[in-house]
N, C-alpha and C positions, 0 to 999 in steps of 0.2 A: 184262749187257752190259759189253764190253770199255769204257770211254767214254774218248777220249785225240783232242788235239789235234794234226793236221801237217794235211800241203798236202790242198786240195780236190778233188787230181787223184790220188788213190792211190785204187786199185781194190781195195773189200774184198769183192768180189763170188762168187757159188759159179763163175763160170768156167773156171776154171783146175782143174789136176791135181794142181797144189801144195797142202797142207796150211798153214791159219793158226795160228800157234802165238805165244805171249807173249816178249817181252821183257820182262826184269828190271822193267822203268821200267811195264809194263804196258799197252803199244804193243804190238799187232801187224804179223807177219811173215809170211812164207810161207815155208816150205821143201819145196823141191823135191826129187827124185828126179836124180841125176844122171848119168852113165857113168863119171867117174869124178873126181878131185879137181882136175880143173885147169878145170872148170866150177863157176858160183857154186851153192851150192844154200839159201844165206840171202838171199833177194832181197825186192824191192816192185815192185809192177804198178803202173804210171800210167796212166792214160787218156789221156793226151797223146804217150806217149812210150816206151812197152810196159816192160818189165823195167828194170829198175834194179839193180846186183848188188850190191848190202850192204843188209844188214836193216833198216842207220839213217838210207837214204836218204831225204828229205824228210821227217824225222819232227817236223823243224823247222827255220827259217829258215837256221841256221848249216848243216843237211848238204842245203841245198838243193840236186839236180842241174841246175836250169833257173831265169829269170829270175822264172818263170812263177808262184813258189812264194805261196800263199795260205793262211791258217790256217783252217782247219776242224774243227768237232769232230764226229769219225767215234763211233759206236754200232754195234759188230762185235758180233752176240750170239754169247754164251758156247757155245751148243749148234755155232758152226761153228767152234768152237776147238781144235784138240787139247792134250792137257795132258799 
């Protein structure tokens, strides 16, 4: 299990077409598929508030995108992780 703290509103869910993949810090990310580079394809899905385009949005208080940000420790297991 990934085990790592940010907001309680980040969707680590199989949903998406996006791939979850690691940050350095050992946060997860998604990366997407994109058309071509002036779209994000390092993003985070919120439940509140859909895509988010950098991979280090909400990962804690300081890159909170909304007021809304609450700490939560998320358990992403390793088998939906790409590596």
């Amino acid at each position: 299990m990934a085990k790592f703290t940010a907001c309680e509103q980040l969707d680590f869910s199989d949903n998406y077409t996006a791939k979850k993949q690691l940050l350095a810090t050992d946060q997860v990310f998604w990366l997407r598929k994109v058309i071509d580079s002036s779209y994000p394809a390092m993003v985070q899905f919120c439940k509140k508030r859909g895509r988010q385009n950098g991979p280090k949005c909400c990962l804690c208080n300081e890159d909170a995108m909304c007021p809304d940000y609450k700490d939560f420790e998320h358990d992403v297991d390793d088998n939906s992780i790409e590596r």
